[in-house]
N, C-alpha and C positions, 0 to 999 in steps of 0.2 A: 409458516411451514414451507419447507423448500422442494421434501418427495417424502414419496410413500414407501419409494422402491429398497431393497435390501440393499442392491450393488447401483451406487447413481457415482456421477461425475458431474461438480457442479460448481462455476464460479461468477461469481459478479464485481459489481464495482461500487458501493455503497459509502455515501455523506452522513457524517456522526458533526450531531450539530454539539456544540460549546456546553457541557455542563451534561449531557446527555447521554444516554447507550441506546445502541441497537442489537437485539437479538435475533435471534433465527432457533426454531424446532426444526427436526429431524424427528421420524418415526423411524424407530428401527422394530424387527418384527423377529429376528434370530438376530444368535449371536454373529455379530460379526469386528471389523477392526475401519475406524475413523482416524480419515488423516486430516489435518485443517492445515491452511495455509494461508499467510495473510501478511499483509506487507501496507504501509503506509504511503502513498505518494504525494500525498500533499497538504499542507497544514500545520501552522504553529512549530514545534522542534521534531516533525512525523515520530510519533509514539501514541502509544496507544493503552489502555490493560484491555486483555483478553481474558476469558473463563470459559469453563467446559461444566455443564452441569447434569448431572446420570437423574436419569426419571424421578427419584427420590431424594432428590436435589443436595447428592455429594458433590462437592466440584475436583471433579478428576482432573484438571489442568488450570493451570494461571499463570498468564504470567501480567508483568506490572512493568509499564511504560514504554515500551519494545517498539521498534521499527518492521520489522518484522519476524516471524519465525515459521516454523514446521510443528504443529501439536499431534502426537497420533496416541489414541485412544483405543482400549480393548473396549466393545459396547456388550459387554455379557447380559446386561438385560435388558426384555423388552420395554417396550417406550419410547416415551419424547426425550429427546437429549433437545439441551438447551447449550445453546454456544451467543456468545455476546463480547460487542467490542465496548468499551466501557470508553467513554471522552468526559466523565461526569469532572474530573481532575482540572480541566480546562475551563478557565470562566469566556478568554473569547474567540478563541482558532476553533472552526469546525475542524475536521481531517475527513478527508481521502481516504480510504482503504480497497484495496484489492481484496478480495476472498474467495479461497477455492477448498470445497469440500471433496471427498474422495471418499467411497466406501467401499469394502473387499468384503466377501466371504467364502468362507472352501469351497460353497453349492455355486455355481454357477448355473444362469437358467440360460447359456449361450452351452454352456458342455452340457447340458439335458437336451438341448435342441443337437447338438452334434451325435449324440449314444442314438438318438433319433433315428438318423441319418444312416445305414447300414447298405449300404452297396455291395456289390457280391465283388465280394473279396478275391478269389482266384482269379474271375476275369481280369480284375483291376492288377493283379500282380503280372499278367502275362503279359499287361502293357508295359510295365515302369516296373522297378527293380523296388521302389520301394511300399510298405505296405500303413495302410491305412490311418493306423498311428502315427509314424512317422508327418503326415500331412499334417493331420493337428495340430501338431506339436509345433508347424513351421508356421503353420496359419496363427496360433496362440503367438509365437512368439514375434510375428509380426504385428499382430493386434498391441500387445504390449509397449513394443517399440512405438507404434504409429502415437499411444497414449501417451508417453513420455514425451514426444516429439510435441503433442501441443502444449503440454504441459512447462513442457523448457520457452516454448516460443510465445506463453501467456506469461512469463515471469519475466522474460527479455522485452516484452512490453512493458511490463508495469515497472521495470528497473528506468528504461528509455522516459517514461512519464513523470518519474520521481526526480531524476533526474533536469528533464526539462523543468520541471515545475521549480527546482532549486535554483535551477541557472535563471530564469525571467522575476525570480525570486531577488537573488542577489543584483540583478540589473536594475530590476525598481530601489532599490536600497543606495547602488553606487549615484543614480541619477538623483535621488534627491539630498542626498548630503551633497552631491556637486554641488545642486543649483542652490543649498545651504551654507557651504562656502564661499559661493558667488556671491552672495546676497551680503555675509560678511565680510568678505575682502572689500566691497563697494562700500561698505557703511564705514569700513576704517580710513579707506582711501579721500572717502569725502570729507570724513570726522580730518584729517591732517590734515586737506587744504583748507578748510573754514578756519581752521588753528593758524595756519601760517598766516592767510589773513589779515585776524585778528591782530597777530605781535606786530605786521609789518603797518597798520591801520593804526595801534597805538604810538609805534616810533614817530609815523610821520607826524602824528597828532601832540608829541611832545615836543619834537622837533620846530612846528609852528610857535606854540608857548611859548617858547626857549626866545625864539628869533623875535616876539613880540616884545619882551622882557625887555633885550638889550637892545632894542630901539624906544 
C-alpha cells in the first residue's frame, strides 16, 4: 500500500527480479484522476509490462515491454487500485524501474485550509492594489510550478542513471570481447609459428636423409 491520502505525490526506485512482478495498492476514497510514471533504468533490453487494475479488477491501462511511459487514469471508484510492473517475461535480467505516482482531485484539502483563512479584506486592499484572490492564485500557481520543477529534475535523474547504467554496460561488453580477441589473435599467432617450425624441422630433417643417401 503506498497512501491513504486522496491527493499524494509519490516516487520510488524499485528491483523486479527475472520472472517475477511487483505490485503496489493505492486506496482512493473519491473520485479523482491517476497519473503513473515509470521508466526503466536498468536491466536486460530496459522494458518492462505494466497494468492498471480498478477495485474490481478491470485493467484500465497495459502496456507490453516498454522502457518507459506516462499512464493517467480516471479513479471513479472507490478502492484499491492495483498497479504492477510485470518482469515475469524475463527468465534472467532483474530491471531497475523508476516510479512516480501522482493523484489530482477538484477538493483540494490545501484550498479548504485557504477559504479558512479569511483576513479582512478592505484593510488588505488599502495596502496593495491587489485583492485576496488574486494571491492564491499566484501562490497556487507557484505551488504547481515548484511540483513540475521536481518532477522534471526526478526524470533528469533517472534519464542520467539509465543512461550511466548503458554506458558501464557497453564498456564491460567492449572489454571483454577485447581481451576475447586478444586471447585469439595470441592462440593464431602461436598456432603459425609452431606451423612454421614444424615445415622448416621437416626440411632439415629430410635434408639429412638425403645427404646420408648419397654418401
Amino acid at each position: 500500500m503506498i497512501d491513504n491520502c486522496v491527493n499524494i505525490e509519490t516516487d520510488l526506485t524499485v528491483e523486479v527480479n527475472a520472472g517475477s512482478e511487483h505490485c503496489f495498492f493505492q486506496s482512493i476514497k473519491k473520485s479523482t484522476s491517476i497519473e503513473i510514471e515509470y521508466q526503466v533504468i536498468d536491466g536486460g533490453d530496459l522494458d518492462i509490462n505494466f497494468y492498471v487494475h480498478s477495485p474490481n479488477h478491470v485493467v484500465l491501462a497495459a502496456d507490453s515491454r516498454k522502457t518507459e511511459n506516462v499512464v493517467k487514469v480516471e479513479a471513479n471508484m472507490i478502492g484499491d487500485y492495483k498497479f504492477c510492473l510485470d518482469n515475469r517475461f524475463s527468465r534472467f535480467s532483474k530491471k531497475l524501474v523508476f516510479f512516480e505516482l501522482t493523484t489530482t482531485s477538484g477538493d483540494d484539502d490545501d484550498d479548504d485550509d485557504d477559504d479558512d483563512w479569511e483576513p479582512n479584506k478592505d484593510e488588505l486592499v488599502e495596502l496593495v492594489d491587489m485583492k485576496i484572490e488574486d494571491f492564491k492564485n499566484i501562490i497556487a500557481s507557484v505551488k504547481v510550478n515548484l511540483e513540475k520543477s521536481v518532477q522534471l529534475q526526478n526524470l533528469v535523474k533517472m534519464f542520467e542513471a539509465r543512461d550511466r547504467n548503458i554506458q558501464e554496460n557497453n564498456f564491460e561488453r567492449v572489454n571483454l570481447w577485447s581481451c576475447v580477441f586478444l586471447v585469439v589473435m595470441m592462440l593464431v599467432g602461436l598456432t603459425q609459428v609452431i606451423m612454421i617450425r614444424h615445415l622448416f624441422a621437416n626440411k632439415a630433417s629430410q635434408s639429412v636423409q638425403t645427404m646420408k643417401v648419397r654418401t
